[in-house]
C-alpha positions in Angstrom: -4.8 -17.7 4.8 -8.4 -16.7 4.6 -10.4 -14.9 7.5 -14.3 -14.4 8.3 -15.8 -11.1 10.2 -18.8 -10.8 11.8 -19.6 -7.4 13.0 -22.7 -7.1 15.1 -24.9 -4.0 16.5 -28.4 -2.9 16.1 -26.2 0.7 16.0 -24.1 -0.5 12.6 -27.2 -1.6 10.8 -29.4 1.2 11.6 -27.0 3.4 11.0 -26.6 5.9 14.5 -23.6 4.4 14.3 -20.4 4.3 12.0 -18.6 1.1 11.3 -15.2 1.2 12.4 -14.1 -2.8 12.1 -14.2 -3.6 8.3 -11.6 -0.9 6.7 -9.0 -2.1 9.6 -9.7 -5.4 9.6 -9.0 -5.4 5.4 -5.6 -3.4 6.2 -4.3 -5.4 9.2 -5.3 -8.6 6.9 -3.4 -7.1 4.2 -0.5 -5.7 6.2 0.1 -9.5 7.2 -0.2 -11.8 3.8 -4.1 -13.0 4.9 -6.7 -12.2 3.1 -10.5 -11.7 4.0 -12.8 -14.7 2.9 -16.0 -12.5 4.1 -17.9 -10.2 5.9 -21.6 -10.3 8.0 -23.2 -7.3 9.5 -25.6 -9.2 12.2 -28.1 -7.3 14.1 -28.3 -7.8 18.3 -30.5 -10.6 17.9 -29.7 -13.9 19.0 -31.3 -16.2 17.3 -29.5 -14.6 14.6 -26.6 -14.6 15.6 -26.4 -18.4 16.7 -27.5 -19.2 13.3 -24.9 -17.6 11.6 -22.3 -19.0 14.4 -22.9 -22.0 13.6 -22.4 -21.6 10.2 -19.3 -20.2 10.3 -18.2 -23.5 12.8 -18.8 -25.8 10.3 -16.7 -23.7 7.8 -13.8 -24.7 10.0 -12.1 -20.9 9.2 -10.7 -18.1 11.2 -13.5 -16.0 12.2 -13.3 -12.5 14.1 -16.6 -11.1 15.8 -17.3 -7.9 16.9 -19.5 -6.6 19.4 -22.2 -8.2 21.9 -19.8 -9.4 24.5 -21.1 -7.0 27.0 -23.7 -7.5 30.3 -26.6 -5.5 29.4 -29.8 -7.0 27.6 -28.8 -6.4 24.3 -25.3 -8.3 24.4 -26.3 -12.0 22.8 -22.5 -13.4 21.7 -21.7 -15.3 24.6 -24.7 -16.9 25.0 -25.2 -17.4 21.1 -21.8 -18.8 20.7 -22.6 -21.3 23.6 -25.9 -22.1 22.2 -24.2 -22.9 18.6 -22.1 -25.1 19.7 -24.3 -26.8 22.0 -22.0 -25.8 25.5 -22.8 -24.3 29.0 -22.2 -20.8 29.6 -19.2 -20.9 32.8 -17.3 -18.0 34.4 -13.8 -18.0 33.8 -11.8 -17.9 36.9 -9.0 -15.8 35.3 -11.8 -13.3 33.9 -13.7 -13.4 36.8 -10.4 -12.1 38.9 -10.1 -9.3 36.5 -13.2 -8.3 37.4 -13.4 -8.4 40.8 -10.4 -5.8 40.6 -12.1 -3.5 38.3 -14.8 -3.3 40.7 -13.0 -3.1 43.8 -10.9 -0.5 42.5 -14.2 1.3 41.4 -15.4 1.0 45.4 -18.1 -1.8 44.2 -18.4 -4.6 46.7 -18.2 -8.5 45.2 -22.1 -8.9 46.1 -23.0 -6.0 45.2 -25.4 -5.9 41.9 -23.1 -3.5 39.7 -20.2 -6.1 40.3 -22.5 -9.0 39.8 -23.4 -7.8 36.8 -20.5 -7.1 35.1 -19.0 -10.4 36.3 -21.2 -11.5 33.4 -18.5 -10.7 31.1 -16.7 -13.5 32.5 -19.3 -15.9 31.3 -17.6 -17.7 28.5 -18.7 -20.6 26.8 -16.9 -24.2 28.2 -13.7 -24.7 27.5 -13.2 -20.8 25.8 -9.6 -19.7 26.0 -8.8 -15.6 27.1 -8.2 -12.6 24.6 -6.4 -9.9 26.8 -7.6 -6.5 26.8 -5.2 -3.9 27.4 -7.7 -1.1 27.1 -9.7 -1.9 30.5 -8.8 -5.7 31.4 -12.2 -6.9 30.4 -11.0 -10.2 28.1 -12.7 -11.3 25.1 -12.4 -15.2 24.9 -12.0 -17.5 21.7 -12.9 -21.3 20.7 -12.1 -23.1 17.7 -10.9 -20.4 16.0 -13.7 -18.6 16.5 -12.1 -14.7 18.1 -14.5 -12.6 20.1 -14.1 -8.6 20.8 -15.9 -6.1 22.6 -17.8 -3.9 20.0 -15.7 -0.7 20.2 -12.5 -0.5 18.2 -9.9 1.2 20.8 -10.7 -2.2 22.9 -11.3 -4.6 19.9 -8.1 -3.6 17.5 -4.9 -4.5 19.6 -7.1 -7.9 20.5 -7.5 -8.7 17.3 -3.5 -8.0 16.1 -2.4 -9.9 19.3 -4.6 -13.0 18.0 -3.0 -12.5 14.8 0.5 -12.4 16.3 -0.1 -15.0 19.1 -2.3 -17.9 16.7 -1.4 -17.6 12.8 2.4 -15.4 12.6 3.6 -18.6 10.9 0.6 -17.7 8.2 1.9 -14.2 7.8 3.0 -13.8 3.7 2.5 -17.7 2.8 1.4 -17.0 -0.1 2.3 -14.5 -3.3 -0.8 -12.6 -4.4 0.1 -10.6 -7.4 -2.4 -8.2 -9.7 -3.0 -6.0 -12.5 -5.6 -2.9 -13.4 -6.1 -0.2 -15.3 -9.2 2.1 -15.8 -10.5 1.5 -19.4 -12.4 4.0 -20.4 -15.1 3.5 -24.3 -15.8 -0.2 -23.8 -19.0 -1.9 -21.9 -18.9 -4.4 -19.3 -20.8 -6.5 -21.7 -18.3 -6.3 -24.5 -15.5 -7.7 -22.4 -17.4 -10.7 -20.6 -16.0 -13.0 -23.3 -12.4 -11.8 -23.0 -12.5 -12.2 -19.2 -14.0 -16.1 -19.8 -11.2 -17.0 -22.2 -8.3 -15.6 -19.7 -10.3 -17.5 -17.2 -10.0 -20.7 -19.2 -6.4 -20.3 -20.7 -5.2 -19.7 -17.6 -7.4 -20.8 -15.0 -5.1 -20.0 -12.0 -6.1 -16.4 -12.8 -9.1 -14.3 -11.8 -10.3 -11.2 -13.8 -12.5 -8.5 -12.5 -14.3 -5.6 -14.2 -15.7 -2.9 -11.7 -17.8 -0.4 -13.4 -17.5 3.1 -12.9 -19.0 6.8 -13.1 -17.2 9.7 -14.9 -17.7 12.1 -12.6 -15.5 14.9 -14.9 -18.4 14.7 -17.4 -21.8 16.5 -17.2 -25.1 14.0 -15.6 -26.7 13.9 -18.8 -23.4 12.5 -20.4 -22.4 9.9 -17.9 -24.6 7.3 -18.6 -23.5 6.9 -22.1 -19.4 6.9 -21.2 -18.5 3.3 -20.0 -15.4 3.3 -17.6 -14.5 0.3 -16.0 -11.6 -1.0 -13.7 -10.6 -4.0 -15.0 -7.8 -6.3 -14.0 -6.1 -9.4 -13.3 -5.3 -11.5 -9.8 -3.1 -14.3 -9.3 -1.7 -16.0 -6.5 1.9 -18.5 -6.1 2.6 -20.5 -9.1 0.4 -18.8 -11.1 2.0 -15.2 -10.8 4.3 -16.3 -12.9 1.7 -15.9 -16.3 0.4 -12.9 -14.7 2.6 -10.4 -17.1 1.6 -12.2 -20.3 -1.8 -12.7 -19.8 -2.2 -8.9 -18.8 -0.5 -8.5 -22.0 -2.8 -10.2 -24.0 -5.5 -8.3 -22.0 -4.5 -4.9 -23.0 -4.3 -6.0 -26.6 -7.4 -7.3 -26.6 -9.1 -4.3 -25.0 -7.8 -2.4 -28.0 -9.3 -4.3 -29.8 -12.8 -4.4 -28.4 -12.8 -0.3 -28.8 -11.2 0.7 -25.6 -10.4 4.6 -26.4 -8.3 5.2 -23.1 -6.3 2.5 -20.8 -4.6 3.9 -17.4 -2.7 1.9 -15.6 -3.2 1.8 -12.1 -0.6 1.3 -9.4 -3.3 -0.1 -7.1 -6.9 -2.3 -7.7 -9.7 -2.0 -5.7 -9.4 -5.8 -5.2 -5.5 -5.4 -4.3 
């Protein structure tokens, strides 16, 4: 199983602020047989961020978002999500009561304007289902598969594994995802376009990818004229099962082509 990420944050894009969602999400993906189908940094913008919501709706996949869910100015999700999918905006009882004992443990009255506005939080689009929080109680809500967070990762992480464990553990390993790489170091990307086309068509189950690469144990003004690439082979279920003689075939063929040093590497940058 395949799923989406949206991270959004004027912070992310411009930089003031590291990203701490992708790398995790990639390893808690991994660490659970799914894969990522793609990633979108969005900016704290709402039209933008409804566009691309409702996009990602009409994909029909499994979609995490990050960030935005907040009550200040700059938080757009909850109403962006709403305005996507064409819904009202209602406070969640079960949210709401969460909130009202944040704030009277904090000494804030229920009329009183901090509580009011973070009761906001509890403004979820119709018909949104809760995402607990154990880091301050504040949920994050989901509808049709669509998984909302707050922006910072201590709250956001364990929300997003308890989806995974609650929604899609009868996803977890469905599917064998096998691959093969090496660094090859003498030979162009260009020279081995044709090899990766005719793995491609004799076994079309199987992806190749090249990555080029630097050598960063030669001097600057030699670099540029010593090709290294990481190239390899994916394949998933069935199709494993030619994995070993098609990679194989590869290596011979790289030979071949001029390749003056192969390495094989225990893991791809596409594993």
């Amino acid at each position: 199983m395949q799923i989406g990420i949206i991270i959004i944050g004027d912070e992310i894009l411009n930089g003031s602020r590291q990203d701490g969602h992708f790398i995790f999400f990639k390893h808690l993906f991994k660490q659970h047989g799914l894969q990522m189908a793609w990633a979108q940094y969005l900016p704290d913008d709402c039209d933008t961020i409804t566009r691309q919501l409702k996009q990602s709706f009409e994909e029909k996949l499994p979609v995490f978002v990050t960030g935005g869910i907040g009550a200040t100015p700059d938080d757009h999700t909850r109403q962006a999500c709403a305005l996507a999918l064409n819904l009202p905006l209602q406070s969640h009882p079960e949210a709401l009561k969460n909130i009202e004992a944040i704030s009277i443990r904090q000494g804030d009255t229920l009329n009183s304007p901090s509580h009011l506005q973070r009761a906001k939080m509890a403004e979820f689009p119709k018909g949104a289902a809760l995402i607990p929080n154990p880091f301050n109680n504040i949920a994050g809500f989901s509808i049709k598969e669509h998984y909302f967070f707050p922006g910072f990762p201590k709250m956001a992480h364990p929300m997003a594994e308890w989806v995974l464990n609650t929604y899609y553990s009868k996803n977890f390993f469905q599917h064998q995802i096998t691959a093969k790489a090496a660094l090859v170091d003498g030979v162009p990307e260009s020279r081995i376009a044709p090899l990766m086309e005719q793995i491609e068509q004799k076994w079309p189950g199987i992806k190749t990818f090249s990555l080029p690469t630097i050598r960063e144990d030669l001097p600057n003004d030699e670099q540029i004229h010593q090709y290294r690439l990481e190239f390899g082979l994916k394949a998933w279920d069935k199709d494993c099962e030619n994995l070993p003689q098609a990679w194989h075939e590869a290596l011979h063929s790289l030979k071949q082509l001029g390749a003056t040093k192969i390495t094989l590497l225990e893991n791809s940058s596409e594993g």
